[in-house]
DRENDO-1510 file (C-alpha; in Angstrom, 1 decimal, always signed):
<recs>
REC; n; res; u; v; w
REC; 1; UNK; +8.1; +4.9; +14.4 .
REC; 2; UNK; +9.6; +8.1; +12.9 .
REC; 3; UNK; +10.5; +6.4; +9.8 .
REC; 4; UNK; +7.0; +5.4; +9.0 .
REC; 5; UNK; +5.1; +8.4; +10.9 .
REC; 6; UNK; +5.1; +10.5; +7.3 .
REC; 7; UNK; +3.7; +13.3; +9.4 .
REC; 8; UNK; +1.3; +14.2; +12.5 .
REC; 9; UNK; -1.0; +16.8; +13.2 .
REC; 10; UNK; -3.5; +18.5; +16.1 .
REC; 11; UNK; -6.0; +20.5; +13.8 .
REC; 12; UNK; -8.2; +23.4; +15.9 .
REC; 13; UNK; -10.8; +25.1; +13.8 .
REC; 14; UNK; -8.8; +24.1; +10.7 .
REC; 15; UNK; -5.2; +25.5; +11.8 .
REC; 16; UNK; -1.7; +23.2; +12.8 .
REC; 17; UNK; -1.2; +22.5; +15.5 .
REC; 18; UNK; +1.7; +20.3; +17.2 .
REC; 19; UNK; +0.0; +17.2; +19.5 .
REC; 20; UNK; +1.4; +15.3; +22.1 .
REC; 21; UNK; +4.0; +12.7; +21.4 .
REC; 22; UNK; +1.8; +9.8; +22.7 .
REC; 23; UNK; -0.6; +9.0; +20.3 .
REC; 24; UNK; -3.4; +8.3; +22.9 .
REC; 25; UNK; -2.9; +11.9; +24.8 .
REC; 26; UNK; -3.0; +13.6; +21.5 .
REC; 27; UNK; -6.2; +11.3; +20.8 .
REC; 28; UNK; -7.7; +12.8; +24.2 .
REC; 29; UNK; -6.7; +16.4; +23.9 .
REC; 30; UNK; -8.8; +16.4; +19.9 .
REC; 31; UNK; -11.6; +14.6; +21.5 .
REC; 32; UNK; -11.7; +17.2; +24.3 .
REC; 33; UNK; -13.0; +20.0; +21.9 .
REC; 34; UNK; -15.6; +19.9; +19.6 .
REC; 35; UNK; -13.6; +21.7; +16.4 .
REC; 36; UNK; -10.3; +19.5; +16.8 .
REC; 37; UNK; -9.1; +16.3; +15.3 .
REC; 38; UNK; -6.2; +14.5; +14.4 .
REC; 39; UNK; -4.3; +13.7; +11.4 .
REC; 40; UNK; -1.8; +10.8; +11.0 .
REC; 41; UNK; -0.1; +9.7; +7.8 .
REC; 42; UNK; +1.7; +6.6; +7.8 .
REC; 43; UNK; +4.4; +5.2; +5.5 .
REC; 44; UNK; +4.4; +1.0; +4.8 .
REC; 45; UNK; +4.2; +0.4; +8.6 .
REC; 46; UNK; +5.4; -2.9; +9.8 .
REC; 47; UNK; +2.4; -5.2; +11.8 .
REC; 48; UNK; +4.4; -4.4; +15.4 .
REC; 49; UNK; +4.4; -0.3; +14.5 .
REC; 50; UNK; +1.0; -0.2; +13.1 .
REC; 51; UNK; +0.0; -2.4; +16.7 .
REC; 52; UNK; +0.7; +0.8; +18.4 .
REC; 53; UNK; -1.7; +2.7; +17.0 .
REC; 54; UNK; -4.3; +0.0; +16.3 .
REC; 55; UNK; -5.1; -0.3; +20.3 .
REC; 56; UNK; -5.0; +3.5; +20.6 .
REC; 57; UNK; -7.9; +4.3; +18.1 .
REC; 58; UNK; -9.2; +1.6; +18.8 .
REC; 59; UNK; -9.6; +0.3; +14.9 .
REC; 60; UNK; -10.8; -2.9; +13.9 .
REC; 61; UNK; -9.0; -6.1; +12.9 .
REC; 62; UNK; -10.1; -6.9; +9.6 .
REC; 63; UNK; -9.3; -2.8; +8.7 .
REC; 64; UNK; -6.1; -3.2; +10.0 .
REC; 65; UNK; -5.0; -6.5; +8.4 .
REC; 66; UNK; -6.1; -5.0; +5.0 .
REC; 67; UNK; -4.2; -1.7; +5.8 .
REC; 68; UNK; -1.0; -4.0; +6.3 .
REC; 69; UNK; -1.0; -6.4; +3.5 .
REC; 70; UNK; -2.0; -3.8; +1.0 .
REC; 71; UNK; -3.2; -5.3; -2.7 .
REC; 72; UNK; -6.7; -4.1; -1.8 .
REC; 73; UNK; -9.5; -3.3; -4.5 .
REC; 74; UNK; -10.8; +0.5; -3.9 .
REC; 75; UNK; -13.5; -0.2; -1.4 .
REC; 76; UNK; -15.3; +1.4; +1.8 .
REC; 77; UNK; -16.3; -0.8; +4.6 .
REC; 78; UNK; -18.2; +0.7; +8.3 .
REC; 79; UNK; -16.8; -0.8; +11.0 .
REC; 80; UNK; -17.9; +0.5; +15.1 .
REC; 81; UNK; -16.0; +3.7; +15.9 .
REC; 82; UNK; -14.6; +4.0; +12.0 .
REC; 83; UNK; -14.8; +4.2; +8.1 .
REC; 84; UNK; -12.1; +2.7; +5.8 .
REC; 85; UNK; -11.7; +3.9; +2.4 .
REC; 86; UNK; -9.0; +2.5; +0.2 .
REC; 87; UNK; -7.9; +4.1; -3.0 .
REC; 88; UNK; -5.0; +3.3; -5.5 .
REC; 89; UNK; -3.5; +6.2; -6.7 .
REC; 90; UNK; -2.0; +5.7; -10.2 .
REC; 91; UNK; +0.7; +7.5; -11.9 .
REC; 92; UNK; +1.7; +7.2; -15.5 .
REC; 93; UNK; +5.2; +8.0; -16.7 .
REC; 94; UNK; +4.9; +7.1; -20.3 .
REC; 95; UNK; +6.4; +4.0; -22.4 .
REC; 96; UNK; +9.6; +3.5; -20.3 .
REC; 97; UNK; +8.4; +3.4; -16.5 .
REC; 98; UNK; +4.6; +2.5; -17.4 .
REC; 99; UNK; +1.6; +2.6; -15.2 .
REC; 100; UNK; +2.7; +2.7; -11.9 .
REC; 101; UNK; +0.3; +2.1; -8.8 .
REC; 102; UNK; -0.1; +2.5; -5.0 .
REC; 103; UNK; -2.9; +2.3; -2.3 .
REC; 104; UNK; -3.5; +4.7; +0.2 .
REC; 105; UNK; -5.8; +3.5; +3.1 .
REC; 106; UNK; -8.1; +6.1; +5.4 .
REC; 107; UNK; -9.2; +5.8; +8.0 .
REC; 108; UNK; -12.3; +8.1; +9.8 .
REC; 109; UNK; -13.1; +8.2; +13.3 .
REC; 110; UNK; -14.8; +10.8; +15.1 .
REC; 111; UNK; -11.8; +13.3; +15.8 .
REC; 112; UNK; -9.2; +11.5; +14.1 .
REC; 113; UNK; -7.7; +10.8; +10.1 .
REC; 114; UNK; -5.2; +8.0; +9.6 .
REC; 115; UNK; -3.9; +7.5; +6.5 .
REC; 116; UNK; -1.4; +4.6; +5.3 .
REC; 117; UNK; +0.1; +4.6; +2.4 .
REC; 118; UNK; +1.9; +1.7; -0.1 .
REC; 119; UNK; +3.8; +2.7; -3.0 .
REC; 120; UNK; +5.4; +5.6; -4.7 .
REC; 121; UNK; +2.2; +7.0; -6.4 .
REC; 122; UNK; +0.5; +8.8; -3.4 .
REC; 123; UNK; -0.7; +12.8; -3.8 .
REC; 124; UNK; -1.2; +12.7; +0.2 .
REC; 125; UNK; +1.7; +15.1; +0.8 .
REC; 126; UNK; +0.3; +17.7; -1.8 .
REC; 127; UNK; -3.2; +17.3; -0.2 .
REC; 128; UNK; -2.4; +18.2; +3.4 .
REC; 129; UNK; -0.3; +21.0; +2.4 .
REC; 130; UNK; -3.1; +22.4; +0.0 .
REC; 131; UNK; -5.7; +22.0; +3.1 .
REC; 132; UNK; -3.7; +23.5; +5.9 .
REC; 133; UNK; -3.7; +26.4; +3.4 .
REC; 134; UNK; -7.7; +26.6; +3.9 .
REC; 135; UNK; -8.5; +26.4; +7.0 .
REC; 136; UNK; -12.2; +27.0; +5.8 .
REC; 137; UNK; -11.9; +23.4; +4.1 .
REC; 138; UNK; -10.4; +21.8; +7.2 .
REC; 139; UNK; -12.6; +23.0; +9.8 .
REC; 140; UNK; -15.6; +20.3; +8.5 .
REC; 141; UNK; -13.1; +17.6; +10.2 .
REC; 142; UNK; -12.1; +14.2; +9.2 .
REC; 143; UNK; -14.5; +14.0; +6.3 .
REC; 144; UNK; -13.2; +17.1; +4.8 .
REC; 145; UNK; -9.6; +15.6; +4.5 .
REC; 146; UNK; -11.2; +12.2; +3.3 .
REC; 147; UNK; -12.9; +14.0; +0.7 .
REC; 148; UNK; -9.7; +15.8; -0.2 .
REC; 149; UNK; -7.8; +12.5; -0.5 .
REC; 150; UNK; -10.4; +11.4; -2.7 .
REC; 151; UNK; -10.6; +14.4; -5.1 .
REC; 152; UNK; -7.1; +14.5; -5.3 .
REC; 153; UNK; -6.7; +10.7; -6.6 .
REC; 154; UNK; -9.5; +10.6; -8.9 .
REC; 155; UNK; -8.1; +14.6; -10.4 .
REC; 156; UNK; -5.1; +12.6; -11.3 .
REC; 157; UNK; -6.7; +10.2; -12.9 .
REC; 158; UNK; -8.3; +12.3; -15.3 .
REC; 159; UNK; -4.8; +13.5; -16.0 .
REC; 160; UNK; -3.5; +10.2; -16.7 .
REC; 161; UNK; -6.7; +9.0; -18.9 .
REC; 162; UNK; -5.6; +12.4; -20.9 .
REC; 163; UNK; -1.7; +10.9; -20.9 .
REC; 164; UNK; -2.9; +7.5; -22.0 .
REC; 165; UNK; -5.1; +8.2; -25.0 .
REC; 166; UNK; -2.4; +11.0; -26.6 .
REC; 167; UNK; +0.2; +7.8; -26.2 .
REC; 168; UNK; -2.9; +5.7; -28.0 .
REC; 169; UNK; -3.2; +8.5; -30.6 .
REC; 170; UNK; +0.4; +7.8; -31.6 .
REC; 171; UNK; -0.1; +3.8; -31.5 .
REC; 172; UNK; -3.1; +4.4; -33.5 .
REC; 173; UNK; -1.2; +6.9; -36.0 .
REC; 174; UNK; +1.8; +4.1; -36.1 .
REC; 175; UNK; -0.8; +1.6; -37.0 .
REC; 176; UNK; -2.5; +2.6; -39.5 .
REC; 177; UNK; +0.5; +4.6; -41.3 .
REC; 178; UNK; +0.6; +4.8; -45.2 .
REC; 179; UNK; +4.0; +5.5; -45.7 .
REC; 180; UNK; +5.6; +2.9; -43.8 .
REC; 181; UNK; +5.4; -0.7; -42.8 .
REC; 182; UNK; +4.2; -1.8; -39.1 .
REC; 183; UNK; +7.1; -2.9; -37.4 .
REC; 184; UNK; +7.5; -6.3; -36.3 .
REC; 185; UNK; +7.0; -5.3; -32.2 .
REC; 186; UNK; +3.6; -3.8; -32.7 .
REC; 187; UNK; +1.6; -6.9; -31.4 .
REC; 188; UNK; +3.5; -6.3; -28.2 .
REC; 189; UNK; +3.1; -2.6; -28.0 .
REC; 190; UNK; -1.0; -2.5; -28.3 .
REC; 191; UNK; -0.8; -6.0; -25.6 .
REC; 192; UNK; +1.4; -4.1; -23.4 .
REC; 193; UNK; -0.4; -0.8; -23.5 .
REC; 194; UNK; -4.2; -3.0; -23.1 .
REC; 195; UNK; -2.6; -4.3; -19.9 .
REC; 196; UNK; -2.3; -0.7; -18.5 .
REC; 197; UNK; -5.4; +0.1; -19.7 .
REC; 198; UNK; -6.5; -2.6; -17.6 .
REC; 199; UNK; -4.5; -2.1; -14.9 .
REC; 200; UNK; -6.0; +1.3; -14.4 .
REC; 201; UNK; -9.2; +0.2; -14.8 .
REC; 202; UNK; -8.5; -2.0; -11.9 .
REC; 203; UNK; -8.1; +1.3; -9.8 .
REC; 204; UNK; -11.1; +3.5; -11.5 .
REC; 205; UNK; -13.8; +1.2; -12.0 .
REC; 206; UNK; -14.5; -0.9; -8.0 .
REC; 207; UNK; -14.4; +3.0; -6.6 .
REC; 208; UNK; -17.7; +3.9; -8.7 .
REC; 209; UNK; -19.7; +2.2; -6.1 .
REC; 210; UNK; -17.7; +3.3; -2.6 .
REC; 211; UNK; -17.9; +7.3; -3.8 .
REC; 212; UNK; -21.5; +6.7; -4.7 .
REC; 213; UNK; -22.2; +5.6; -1.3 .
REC; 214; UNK; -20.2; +8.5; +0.4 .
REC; 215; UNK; -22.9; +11.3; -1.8 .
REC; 216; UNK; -25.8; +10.0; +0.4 .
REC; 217; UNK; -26.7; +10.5; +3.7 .
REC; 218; UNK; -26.1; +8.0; +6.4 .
REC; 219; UNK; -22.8; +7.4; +6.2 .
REC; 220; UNK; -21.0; +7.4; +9.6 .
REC; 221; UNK; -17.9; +9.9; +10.3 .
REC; 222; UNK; -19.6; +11.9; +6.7 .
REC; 223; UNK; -20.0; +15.6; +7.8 .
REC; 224; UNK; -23.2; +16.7; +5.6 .
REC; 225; UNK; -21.5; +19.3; +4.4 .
REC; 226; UNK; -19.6; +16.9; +2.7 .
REC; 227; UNK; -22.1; +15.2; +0.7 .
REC; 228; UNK; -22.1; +17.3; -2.3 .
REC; 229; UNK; -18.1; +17.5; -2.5 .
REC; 230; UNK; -18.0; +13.7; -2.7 .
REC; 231; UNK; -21.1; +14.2; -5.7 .
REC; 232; UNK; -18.3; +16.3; -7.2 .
REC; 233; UNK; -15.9; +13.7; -6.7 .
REC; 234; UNK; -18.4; +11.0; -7.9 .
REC; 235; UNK; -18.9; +13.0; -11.3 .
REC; 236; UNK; -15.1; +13.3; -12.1 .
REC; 237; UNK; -14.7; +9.7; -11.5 .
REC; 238; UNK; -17.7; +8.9; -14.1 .
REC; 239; UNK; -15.9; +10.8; -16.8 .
REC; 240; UNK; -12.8; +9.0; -16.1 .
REC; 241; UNK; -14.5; +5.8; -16.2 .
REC; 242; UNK; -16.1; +6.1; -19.5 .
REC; 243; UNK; -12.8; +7.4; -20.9 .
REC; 244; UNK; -11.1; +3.6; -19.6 .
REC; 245; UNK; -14.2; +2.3; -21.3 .
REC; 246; UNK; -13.2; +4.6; -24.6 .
REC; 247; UNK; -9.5; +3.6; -24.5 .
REC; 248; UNK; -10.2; -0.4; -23.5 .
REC; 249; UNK; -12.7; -0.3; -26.9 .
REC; 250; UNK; -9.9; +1.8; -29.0 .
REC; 251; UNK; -7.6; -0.9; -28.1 .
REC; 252; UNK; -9.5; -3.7; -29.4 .
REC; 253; UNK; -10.2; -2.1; -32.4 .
REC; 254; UNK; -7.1; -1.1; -33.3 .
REC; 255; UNK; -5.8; -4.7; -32.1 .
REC; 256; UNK; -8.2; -6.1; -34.5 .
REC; 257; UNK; -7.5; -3.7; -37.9 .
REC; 258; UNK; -3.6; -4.3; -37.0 .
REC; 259; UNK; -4.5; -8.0; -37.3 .
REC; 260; UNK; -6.6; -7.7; -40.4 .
REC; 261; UNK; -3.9; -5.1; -41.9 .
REC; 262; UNK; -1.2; -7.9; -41.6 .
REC; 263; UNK; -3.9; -10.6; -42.7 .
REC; 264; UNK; -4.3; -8.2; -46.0 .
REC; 265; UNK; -0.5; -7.5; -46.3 .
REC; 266; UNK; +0.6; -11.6; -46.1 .
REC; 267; UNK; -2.3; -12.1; -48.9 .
REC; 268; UNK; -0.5; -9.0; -51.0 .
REC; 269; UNK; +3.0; -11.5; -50.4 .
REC; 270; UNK; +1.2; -14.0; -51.5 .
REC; 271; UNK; +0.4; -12.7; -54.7 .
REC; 272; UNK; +3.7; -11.2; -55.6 .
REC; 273; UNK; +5.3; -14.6; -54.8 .
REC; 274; UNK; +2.1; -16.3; -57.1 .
REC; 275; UNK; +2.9; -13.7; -60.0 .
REC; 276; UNK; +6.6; -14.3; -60.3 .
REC; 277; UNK; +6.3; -17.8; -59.6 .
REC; 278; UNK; +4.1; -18.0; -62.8 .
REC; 279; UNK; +6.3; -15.6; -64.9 .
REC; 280; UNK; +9.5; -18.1; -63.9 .
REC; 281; UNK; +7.2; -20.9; -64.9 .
REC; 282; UNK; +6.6; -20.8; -68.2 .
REC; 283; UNK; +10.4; -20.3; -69.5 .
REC; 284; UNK; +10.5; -23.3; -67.0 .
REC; 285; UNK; +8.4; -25.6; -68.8 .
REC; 286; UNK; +9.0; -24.3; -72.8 .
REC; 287; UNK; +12.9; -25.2; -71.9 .
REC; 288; UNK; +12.0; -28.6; -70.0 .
REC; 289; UNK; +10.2; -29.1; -73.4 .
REC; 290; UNK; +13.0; -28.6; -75.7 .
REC; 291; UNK; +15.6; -30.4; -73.3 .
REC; 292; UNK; +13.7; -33.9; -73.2 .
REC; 293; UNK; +16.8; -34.8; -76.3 .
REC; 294; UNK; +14.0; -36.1; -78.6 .
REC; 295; UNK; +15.4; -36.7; -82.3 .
REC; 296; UNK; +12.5; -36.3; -83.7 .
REC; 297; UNK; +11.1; -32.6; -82.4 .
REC; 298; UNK; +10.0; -29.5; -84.9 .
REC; 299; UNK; +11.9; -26.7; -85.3 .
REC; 300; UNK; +14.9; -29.0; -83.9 .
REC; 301; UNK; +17.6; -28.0; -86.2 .
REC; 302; UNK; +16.0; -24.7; -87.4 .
REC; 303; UNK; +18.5; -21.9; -87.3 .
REC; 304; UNK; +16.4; -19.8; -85.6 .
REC; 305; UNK; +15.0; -22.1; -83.1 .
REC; 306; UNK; +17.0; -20.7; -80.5 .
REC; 307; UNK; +16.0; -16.9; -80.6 .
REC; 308; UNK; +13.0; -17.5; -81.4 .
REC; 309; UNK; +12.3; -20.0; -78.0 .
REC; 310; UNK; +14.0; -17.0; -75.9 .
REC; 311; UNK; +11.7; -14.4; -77.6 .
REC; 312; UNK; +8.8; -16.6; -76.9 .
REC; 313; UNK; +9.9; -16.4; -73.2 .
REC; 314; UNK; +10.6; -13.1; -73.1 .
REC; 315; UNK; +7.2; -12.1; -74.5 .
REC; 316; UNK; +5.1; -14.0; -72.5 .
REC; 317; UNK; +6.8; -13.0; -69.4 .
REC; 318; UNK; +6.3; -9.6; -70.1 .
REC; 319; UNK; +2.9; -10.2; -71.0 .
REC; 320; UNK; +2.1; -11.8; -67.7 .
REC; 321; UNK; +4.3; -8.8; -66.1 .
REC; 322; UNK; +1.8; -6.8; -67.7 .
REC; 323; UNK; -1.7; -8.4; -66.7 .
REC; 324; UNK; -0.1; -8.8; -63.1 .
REC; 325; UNK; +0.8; -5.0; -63.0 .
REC; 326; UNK; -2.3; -3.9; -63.8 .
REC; 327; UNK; -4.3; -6.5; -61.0 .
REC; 328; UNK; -2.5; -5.1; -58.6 .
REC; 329; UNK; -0.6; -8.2; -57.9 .
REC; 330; UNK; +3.2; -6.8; -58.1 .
</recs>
């Protein structure tokens, strides 16, 4: 278990403490007082080290199958003697590594947190040392650190809504650039960045309803002292939502000008290749005339016949040249 126990905690009136190394003395000694709980953080535990724990806290089977196999939407179920939360933390790290993803489940009891976490993107290591520095914060219990888990994922998704539209700006500035021609892998780019963008959204948009339900009262484990944190929470998260709504909406409409842009450029090909295809046409057709080796054909054995045929081509070429420069067409 010391691989996967990330770290382990007695908390009394919101300071460290160390607990006993059996899980289910430690359990006894926070539910002896009224201001102490415990905090376990988990790392990808295996079904037989998580089984340890499962009997101790006495957590139920559905929680704990979801807590193993991981791939969970953001969700918050009540089960006897516990709430689950699961979140999916999200970090960006622009156009090489992508959006990357991970789940962190929590779960509430009456003196005890345990988190378990999947992934590399987690902030839960950051969040416990930030509350054991506020002892104020920690001394509401479990629900304070389950709020703090919260805030902290949904904060850093506002940072990585802020990464993804500057990234978008560029796209969008690449786009719809005067000066130079869209290169050929910009279909790919705005399909690979819409599948982050939707990706993310994956993580953002199922939590709406879980925080919403954590803001009112009822909720089991929920200090009420918590209720308006988790409104703070809820409000953050609604701002990052409608800025995946913004960025999902950019997307398409830069997806659909790109498409019309090269639907606009092919027809400008088009008419280049119609204009000099003309302009090569008629010294086409005036020589098949005068190479048909008729005897009988004016002009035939004029002296001038012959300049005066290549300054006929000349000048209507340049004349078409002319009316197709000013149309636009070349």
């Amino acid at each position: 278990m010391r691989g996967v126990i990330v770290d382990c905690a007695l908390y009394r009136e919101g300071r460290r403490t160390e607990p006993s190394r059996d899980f289910s003395a430690a359990l006894r000694e926070a539910r002896s007082a009224a201001d102490a709980f415990l905090w376990i953080g988990l790392h990808e535990p295996t079904e037989e080290e998580f089984g340890q724990i499962t009997q101790d806290f006495g957590l139920h089977p559905l929680a704990v199958e979801d807590a193993l196999r991981a791939h969970q939407r953001p969700k918050l179920e009540i089960y006897t003697g516990s709430l689950f939360l699961v979140l999916k933390p999200v970090a960006y790290e622009g156009d090489d590594g992508g959006l990357v993803t991970g789940e962190v489940m929590v779960f509430v009891g009456d003196s005890f947190v345990l988190t378990v976490r999947h992934g590399r993107a987690s902030p839960l290591g950051a969040v416990r040392t930030r509350l054991e520095e506020d002892p104020g914060v920690l001394r509401h219990g479990p629900s304070a650190v389950m709020y703090a888990v919260a805030d902290a994922v949904v904060d850093h998704y506002l940072d990585v809504a802020a990464a993804l539209h500057t990234d978008l700006d560029e796209l969008e500035a690449g786009v719809f650039a005067t000066n130079s021609r869209v290169g050929a892998d910009t279909a790919s780019r705005i399909y690979e960045f819409k599948r982050r963008a939707l990706e993310f959204r994956r993580a953002t948009m199922p939590l709406a309803d879980p925080v919403t339900r954590l803001t009112g009262a009822g909720v089991p484990f929920v200090h009420k002292d918590a209720l308006l944190f988790f409104r703070d929470v809820a409000d953050h998260l609604s701002r990052v939502n409608e800025q995946v709504e913004s960025i999902d909406r950019l997307l398409t409409d830069i997806l659909s000008a790109y498409l019309a842009q090269m639907g606009v450029r092919q027809n400008d090909d088009m008419r280049k290749i119609s204009a000099w295809a003309a302009m090569f046409a008629v010294p086409t057709a005036i020589a098949g005339v005068y190479g048909m080796n008729f005897d009988h054909m004016p002009e035939l054995h004029w002296v001038w016949s012959y300049p005066a045929v290549i300054l006929l081509m000349l000048t209507v070429c340049v004349v078409l040249f002319r009316v197709f420069k000013r149309r636009g067409w070349l």
